[in-house]
GUFIVO-962752 format. One record per residue (C-alpha): residue in one letter; residue number from 1; x, y, z; chain. Coordinates in Angstrom, 2 decimals. Layout:
N
- A	NUM	X	Y	Z	A
...
This chain:
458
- X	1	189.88	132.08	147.90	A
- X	2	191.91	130.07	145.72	A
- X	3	193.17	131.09	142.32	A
- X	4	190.82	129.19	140.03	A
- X	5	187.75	130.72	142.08	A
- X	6	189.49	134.28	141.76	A
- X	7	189.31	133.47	138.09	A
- X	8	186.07	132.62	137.83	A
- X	9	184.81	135.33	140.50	A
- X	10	186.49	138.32	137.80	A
- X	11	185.11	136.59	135.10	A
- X	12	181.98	136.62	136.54	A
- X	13	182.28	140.18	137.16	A
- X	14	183.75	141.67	133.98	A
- X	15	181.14	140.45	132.09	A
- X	16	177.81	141.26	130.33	A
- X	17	175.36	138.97	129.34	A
- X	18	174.56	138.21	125.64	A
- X	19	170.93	139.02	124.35	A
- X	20	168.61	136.05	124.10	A
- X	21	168.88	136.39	120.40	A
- X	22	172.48	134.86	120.55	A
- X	23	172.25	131.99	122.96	A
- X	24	173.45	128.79	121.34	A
- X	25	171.28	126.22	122.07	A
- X	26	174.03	123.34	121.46	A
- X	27	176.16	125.25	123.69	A
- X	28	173.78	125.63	126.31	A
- X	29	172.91	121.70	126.25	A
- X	30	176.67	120.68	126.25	A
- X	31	177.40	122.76	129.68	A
- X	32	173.80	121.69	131.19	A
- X	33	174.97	118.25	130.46	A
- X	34	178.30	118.58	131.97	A
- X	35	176.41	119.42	135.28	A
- X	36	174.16	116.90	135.61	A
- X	37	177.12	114.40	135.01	A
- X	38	179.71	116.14	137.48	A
- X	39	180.70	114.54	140.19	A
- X	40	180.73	116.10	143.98	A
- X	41	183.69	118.34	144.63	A
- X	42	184.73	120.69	147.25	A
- X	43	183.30	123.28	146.11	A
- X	44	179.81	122.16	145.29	A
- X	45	180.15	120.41	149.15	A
- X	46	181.05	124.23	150.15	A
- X	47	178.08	125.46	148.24	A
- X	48	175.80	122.63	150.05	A
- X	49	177.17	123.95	153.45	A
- X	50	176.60	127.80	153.01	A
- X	51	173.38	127.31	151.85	A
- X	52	172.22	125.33	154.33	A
- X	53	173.86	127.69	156.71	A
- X	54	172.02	130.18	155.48	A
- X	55	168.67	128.13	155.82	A
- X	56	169.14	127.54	158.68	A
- X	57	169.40	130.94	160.70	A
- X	58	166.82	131.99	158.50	A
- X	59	164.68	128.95	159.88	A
- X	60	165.30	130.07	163.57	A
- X	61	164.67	133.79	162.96	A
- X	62	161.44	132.59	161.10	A
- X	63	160.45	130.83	164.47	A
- X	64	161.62	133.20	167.26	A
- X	65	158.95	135.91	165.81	A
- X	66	156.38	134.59	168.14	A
- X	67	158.55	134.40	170.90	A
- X	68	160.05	137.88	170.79	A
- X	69	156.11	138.95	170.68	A
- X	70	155.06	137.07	173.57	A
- X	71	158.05	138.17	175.71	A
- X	72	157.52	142.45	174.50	A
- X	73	153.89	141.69	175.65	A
- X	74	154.37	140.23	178.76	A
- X	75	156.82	142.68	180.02	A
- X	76	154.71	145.61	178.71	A
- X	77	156.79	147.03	176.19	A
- X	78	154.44	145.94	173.21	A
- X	79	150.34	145.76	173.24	A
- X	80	147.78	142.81	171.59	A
- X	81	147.45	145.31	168.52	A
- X	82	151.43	146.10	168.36	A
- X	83	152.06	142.62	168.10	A
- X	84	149.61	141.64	165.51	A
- X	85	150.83	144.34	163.47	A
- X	86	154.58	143.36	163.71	A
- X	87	153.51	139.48	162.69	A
- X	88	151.83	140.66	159.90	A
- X	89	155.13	142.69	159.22	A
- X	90	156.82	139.87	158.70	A
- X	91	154.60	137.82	156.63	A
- X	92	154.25	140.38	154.51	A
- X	93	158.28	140.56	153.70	A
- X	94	158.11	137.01	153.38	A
- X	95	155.44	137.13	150.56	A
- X	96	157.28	140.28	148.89	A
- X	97	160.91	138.73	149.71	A
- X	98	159.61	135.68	147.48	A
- X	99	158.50	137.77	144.31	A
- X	100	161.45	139.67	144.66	A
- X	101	163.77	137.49	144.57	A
- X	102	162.21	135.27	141.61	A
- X	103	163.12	138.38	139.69	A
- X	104	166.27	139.27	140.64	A
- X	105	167.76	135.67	140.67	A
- X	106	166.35	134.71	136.88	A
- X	107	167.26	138.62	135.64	A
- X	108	170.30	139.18	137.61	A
- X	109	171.94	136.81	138.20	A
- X	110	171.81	133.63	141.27	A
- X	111	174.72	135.17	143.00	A
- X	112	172.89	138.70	143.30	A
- X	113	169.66	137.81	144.82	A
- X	114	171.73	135.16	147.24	A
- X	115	174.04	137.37	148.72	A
- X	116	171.08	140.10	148.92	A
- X	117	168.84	138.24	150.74	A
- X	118	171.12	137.07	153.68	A
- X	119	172.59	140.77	153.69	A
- X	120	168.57	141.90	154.53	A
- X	121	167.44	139.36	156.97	A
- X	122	170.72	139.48	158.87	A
- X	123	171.03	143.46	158.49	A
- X	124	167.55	143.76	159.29	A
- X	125	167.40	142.04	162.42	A
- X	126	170.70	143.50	163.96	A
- X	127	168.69	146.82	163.79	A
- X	128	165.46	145.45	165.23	A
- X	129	168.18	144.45	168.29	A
- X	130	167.87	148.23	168.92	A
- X	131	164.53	149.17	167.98	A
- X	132	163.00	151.89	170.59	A
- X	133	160.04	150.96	170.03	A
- X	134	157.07	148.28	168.76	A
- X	135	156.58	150.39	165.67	A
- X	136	160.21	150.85	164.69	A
- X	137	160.69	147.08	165.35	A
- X	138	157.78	146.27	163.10	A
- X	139	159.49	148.17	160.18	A
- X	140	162.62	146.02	160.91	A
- X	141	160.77	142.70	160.77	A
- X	142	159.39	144.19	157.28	A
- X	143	163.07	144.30	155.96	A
- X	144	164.08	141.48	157.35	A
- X	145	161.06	139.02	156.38	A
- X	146	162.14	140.41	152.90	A
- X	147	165.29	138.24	153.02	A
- X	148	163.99	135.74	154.68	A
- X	149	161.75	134.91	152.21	A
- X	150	164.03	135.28	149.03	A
- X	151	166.25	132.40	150.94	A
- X	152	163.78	130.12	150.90	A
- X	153	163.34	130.62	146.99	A
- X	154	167.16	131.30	146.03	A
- X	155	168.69	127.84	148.67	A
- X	156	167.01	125.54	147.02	A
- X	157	167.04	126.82	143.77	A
- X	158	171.45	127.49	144.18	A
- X	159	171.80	123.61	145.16	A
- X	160	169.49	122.34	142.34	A
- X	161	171.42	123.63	139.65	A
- X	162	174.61	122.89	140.90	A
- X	163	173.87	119.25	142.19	A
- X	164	174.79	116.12	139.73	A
- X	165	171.20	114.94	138.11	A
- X	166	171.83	111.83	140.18	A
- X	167	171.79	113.01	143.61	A
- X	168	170.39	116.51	143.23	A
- X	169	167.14	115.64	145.56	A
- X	170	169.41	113.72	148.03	A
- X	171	171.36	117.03	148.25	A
- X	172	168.02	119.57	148.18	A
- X	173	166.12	116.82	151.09	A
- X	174	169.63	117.25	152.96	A
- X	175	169.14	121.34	153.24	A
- X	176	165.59	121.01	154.27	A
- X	177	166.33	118.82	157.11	A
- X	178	168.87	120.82	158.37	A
- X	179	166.95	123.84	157.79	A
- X	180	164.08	122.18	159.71	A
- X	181	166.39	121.76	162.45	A
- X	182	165.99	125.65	163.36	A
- X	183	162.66	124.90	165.00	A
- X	184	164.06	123.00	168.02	A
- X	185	166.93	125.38	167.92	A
- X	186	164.98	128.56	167.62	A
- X	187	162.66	126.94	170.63	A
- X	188	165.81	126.05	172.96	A
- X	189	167.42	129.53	171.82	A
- X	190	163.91	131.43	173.06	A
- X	191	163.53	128.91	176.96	A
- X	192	167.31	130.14	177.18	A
- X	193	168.15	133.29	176.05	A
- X	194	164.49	135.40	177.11	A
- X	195	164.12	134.82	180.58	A
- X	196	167.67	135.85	181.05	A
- X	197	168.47	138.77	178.84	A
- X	198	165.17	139.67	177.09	A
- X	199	164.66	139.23	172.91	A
- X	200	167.41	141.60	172.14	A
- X	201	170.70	139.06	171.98	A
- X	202	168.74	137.19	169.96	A
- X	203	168.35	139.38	167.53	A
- X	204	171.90	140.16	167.79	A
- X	205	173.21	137.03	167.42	A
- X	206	171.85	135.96	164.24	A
- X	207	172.36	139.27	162.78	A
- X	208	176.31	138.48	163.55	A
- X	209	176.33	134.79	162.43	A
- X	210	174.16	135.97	159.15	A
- X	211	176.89	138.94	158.69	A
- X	212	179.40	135.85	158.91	A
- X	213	177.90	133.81	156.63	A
- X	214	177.49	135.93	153.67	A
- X	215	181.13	136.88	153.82	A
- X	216	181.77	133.04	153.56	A
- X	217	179.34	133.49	150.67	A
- X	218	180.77	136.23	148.99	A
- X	219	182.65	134.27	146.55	A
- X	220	180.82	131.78	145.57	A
- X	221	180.24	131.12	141.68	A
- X	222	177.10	131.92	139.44	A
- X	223	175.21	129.15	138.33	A
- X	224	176.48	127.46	135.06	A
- X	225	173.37	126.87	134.02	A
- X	226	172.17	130.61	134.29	A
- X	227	175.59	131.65	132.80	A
- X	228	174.53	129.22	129.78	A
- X	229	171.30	130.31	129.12	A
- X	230	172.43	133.94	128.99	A
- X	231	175.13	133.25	126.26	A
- X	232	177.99	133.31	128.77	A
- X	233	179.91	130.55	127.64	A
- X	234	183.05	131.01	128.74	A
- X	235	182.18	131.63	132.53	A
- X	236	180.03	128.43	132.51	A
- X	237	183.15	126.81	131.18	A
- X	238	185.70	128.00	134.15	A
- X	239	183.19	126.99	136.81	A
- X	240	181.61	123.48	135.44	A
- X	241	185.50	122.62	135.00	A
- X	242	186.28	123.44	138.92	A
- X	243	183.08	121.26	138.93	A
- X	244	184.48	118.28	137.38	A
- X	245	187.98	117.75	139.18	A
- X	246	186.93	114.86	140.48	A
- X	247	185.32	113.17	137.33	A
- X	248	181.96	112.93	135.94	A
- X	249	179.82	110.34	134.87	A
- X	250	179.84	108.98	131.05	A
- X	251	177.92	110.93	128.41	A
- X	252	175.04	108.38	127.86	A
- X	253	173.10	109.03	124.53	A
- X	254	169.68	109.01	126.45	A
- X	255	171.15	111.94	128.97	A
- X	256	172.31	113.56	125.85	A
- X	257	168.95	113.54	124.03	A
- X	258	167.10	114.05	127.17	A
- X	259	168.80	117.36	128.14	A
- X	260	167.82	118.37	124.54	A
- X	261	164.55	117.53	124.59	A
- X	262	163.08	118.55	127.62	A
- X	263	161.73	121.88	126.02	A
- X	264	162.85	123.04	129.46	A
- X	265	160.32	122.78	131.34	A
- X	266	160.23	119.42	132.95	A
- X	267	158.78	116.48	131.04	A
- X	268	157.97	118.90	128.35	A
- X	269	155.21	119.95	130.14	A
- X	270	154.02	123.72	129.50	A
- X	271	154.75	126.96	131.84	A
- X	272	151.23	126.98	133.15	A
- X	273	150.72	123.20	133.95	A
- X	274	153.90	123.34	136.40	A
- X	275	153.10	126.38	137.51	A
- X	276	149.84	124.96	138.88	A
- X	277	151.50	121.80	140.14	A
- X	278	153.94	123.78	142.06	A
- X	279	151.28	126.22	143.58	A
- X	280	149.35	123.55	144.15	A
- X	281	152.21	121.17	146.03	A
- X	282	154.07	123.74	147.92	A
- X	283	151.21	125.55	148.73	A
- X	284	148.99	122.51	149.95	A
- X	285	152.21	121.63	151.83	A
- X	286	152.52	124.96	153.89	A
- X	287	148.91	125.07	154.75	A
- X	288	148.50	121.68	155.78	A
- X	289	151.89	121.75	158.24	A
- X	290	150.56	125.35	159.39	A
- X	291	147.00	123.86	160.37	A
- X	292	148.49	120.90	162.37	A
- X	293	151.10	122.82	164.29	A
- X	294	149.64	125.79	164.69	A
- X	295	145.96	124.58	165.67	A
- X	296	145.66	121.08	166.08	A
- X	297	147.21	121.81	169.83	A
- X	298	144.67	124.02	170.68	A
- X	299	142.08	121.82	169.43	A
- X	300	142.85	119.04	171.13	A
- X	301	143.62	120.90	174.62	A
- X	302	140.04	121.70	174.46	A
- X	303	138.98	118.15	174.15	A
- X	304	140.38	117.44	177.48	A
- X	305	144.36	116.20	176.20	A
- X	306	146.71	118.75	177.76	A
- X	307	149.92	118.78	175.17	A
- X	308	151.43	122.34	176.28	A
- X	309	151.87	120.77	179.92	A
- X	310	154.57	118.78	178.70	A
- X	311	157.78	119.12	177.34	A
- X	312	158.55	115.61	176.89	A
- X	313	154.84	115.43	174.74	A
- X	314	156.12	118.60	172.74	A
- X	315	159.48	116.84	171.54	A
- X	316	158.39	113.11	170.99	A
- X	317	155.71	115.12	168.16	A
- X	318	158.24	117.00	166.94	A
- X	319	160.78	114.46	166.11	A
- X	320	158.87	113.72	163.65	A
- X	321	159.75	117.02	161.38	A
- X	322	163.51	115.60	160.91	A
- X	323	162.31	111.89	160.50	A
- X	324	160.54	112.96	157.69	A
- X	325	163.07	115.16	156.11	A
- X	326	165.89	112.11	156.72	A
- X	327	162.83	109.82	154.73	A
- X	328	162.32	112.71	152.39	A
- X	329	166.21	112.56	151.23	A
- X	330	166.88	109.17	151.24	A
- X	331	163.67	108.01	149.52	A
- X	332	163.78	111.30	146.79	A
- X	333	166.75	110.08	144.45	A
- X	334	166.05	106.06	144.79	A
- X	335	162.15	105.75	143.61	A
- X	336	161.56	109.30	142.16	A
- X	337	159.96	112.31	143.12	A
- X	338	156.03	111.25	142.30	A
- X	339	156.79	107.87	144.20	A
- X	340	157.74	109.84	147.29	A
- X	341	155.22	112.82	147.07	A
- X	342	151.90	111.15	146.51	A
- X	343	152.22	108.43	149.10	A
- X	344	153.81	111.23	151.68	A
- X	345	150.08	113.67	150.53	A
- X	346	147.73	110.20	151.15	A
- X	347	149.50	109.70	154.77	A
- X	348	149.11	113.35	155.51	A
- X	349	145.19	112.67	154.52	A
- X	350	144.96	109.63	156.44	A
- X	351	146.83	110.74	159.57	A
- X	352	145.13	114.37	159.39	A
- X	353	141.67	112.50	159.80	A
- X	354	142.84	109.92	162.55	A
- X	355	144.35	112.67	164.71	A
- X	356	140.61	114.52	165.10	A
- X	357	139.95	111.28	166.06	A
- X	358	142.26	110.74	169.26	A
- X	359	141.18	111.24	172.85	A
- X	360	144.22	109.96	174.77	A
- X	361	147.58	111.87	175.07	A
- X	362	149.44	108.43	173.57	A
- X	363	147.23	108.07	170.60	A
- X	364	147.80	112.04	170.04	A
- X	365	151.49	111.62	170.45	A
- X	366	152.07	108.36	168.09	A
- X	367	149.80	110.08	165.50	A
- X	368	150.62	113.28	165.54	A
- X	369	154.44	112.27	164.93	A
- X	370	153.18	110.04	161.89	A
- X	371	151.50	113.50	160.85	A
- X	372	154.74	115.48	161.58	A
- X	373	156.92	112.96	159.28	A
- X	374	154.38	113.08	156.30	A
- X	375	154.13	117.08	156.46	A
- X	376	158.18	117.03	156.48	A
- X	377	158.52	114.53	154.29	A
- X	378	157.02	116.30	151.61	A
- X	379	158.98	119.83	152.75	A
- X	380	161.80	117.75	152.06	A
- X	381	160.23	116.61	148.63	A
- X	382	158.04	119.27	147.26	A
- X	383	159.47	122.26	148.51	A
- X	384	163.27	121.42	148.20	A
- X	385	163.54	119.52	145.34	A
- X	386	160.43	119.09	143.33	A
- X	387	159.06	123.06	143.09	A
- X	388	162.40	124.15	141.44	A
- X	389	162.72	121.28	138.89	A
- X	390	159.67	121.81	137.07	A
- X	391	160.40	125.22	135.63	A
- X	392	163.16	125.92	132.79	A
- X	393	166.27	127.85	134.34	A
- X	394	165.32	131.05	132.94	A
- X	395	162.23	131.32	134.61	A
- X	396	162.71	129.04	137.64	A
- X	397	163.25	131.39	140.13	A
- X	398	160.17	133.72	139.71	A
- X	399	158.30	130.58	139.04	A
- X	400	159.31	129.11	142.68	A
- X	401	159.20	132.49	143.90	A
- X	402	155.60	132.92	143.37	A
- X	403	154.14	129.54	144.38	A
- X	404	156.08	129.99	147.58	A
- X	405	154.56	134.09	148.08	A
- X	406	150.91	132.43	147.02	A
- X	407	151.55	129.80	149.74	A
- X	408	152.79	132.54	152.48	A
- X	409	149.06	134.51	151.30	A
- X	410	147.55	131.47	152.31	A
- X	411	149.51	131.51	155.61	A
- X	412	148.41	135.17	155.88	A
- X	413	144.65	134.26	155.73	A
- X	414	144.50	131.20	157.27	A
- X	415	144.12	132.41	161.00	A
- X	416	140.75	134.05	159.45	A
- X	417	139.44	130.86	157.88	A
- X	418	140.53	128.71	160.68	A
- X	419	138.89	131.16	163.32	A
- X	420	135.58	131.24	161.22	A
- X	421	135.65	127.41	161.03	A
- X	422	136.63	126.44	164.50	A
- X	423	133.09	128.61	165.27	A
- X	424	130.75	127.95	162.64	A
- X	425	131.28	124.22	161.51	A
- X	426	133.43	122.88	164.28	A
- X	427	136.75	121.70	165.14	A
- X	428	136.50	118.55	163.03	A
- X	429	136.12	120.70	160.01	A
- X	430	139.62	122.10	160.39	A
- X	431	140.77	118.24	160.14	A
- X	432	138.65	117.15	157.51	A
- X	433	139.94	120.41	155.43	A
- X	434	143.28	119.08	155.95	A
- X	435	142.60	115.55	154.46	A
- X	436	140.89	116.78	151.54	A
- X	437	143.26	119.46	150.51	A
- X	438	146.00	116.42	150.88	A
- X	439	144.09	114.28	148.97	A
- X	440	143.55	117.21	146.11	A
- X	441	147.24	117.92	145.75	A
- X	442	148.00	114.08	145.88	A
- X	443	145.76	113.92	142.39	A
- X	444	147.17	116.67	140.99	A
- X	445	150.63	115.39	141.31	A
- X	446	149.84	112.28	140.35	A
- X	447	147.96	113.63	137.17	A
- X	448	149.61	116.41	136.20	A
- X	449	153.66	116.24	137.43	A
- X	450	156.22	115.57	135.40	A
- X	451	158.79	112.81	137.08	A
- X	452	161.76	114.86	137.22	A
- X	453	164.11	112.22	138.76	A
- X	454	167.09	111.21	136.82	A
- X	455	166.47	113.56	134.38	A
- X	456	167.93	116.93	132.81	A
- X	457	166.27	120.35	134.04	A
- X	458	167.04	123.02	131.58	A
């Protein structure tokens, strides 16, 4: 640690926060401002790292659930119910993990509820490594879906508010696509690791490399812009100066009066309408990527087009996921969030329909890729960049927190809806769903999001 962060680390520490009644509002615009205009440092490149570090193990722990299920079934050591029970473990941390960490980050602090949730999933899931049994290592994936949900909410969230207003979704679509990269990973990890040794390295290993990272992580600085809106002056001071050692961008006089007249909530808009929007958005997006991968398979096996036989098929759909996030961050900063996220919810429509439509591995393939970029392109968009700038930075994290805990509910429940569907209207129900909840969130968007590109979040 060098001495400037040591300063701003016992700073941090030693003090309290000022009551609400006290905040300066001309000092809180003056450091928000400083932010947005920073340019990229070390630090904030550090920041951009650890957090995506973080993402990304929690990404392949997410994914190696299922795995670690099959494999305990197959070898006997876990039954049909056991299993079910120790999924719906871990969805349920995720949906608590979310809440919870929407409160701790706005009322404690960023730094509390990121170094918490990284110390659970990776704690956690060392212990499941030595679980005696399916019901202990349920209880385990209960603790540890508790952090890994909270790192969804807090990642983002960390690399909004430190990012320059000018390239903050470049820098939130960059996260996403590497956290999207622990799918292949936690797929190659499973074919590898399993067969050989069993589940239990795996749950080792990222219990390790998660111990690793969050001593990396340990000193990292609270937000400025938390610090601000708390009355902590001073400490926003020491860090946004680390922040701007390499420059910042002129003070413009429509930055100025735009970071004072947001009313903090982007575009001015009130606490309920982006609430909905981001319920809506992140929530549509979930459900809509969880249909296609999940089901659309199945579905389509059953027609007569045989995708689990092949590898090769497998990979050539799934290239699609970091396409779209490498779209996703390129395309966020240049023509604006609403520019990028209604086209990417049409496509998803469009594509959702044609795939129900396909009756030839090469049509499935070449669609279901255009699918897989449009669903990642908006994970890239909506849940990395857009979700958190809508909400005021006193209220941002439980605001993100719950739209992402609604959308892991919906998660929960779709396996019900989607078994009820597939028998009583039919598989082309489950694709026509998907189109017309794309469609829905594409309006609301449209109609009711604040563009929050290029501008001051509170």
């Amino acid at each position: 640690m060098t001495a400037a962060e040591q300063q701003i680390t016992t700073a941090t520490a030693a003090s309290t926060p000022a009551s609400a009644a006290t905040v300066d509002q001309e000092q809180v615009h003056h450091i928000i401002s400083r932010v947005d205009r920073a340019h990229e440092t070390p630090m904030f490149h550090r920041i951009v790292a650890l957090v995506a570090a973080g993402m990304l193990m929690d990404s392949i722990d997410v994914y190696i659930g299922s795995a670690v299920a099959s494999s305990a079934l197959a070898t006997g050591w876990s039954t049909v119910a056991q299993n079910s029970t120790f999924m719906s473990a871990g969805f349920l941390g995720l949906l608590i993990g979310s809440l919870l960490a929407g409160f701790v980050g706005d009322l404690k602090g960023r730094r509390v509820a990121y170094q918490i949730n990284l110390l659970l999933f990776g704690g956690f899931t060392f212990l499941g490594a030595f679980a005696p049994n399916m019901a202990v290592l349920s209880l385990c994936r209960l603790g540890a879906g508790l952090g890994l949900g909270a790192e969804i909410v807090t990642g983002f969230a960390m690399v909004n508010e430190f990012a320059p207003m000018n390239r903050r979704g470049h820098w939130c679509a960059i996260v996403s696509l590497v956290a999207n990269c622990g799918v292949p990973i936690a797929m190659l990890l499973c074919a590898f690791i399993i067969p050989r040794w069993s589940w239990r390295p795996l749950f080792i290993g990222i219990g390790v490399v998660a111990a690793v990272i969050w001593w990396l992580r340990r000193d990292i600085p609270e937000s400025p812009r938390w610090l601000a809106v708390h009355g902590r002056y001073d400490e926003a001071d020491a860090i946004v100066k680390q922040m701007e050692v390499n420059g910042s961008e002129p003070v413009t006089t429509a930055a100025a009066s735009d970071a004072a007249a947001q009313n903090r909530n982007a575009g001015g808009r009130s606490l309920g309408i982006c609430l909905f929007v981001a319920i809506v958005a992140v929530g549509a997006t979930n459900v809509c990527s969880y249909a296609f991968t999940s089901w659309v398979p199945t579905i389509l096996v059953k027609r007569g087009i045989n995708l689990s036989s092949s590898l090769t098929t497998s990979t050539l759909m799934m290239l699609g996921a970091p396409v779209g996030c490498l779209i996703g961050s390129l395309l966020i900063d240049r023509i604006g969030r609403k520019r990028t996220i209604v086209p990417a919810f049409l496509f998803t429509g469009v594509f959702g329909m044609a795939y129900a439509f396909q009756t030839s591995t090469v049509g499935a393939i070449i669609v279901g890729f255009l699918l897989m970029m449009c669903l990642y392109t908006l994970m890239a968009s909506v849940v990395a960049v857009y979700a958190p700038e809508l909400f005021a930075t006193k209220v941002r994290f439980r605001c993100v927190g719950l739209a992402n805990a609604i959308a892991k509910l919906l998660n929960v429940l779709m396996p019900m809806v989607v078994g009820w569907m597939l028998t009583a209207l039919g598989a082309t129900s489950i694709f026509v769903s998907i189109s017309v909840i794309a469609i829905l969130s594409m309006l609301v968007v449209g109609f009711f999001g604040a563009e929050t590109a290029q501008r001051s979040v509170g």
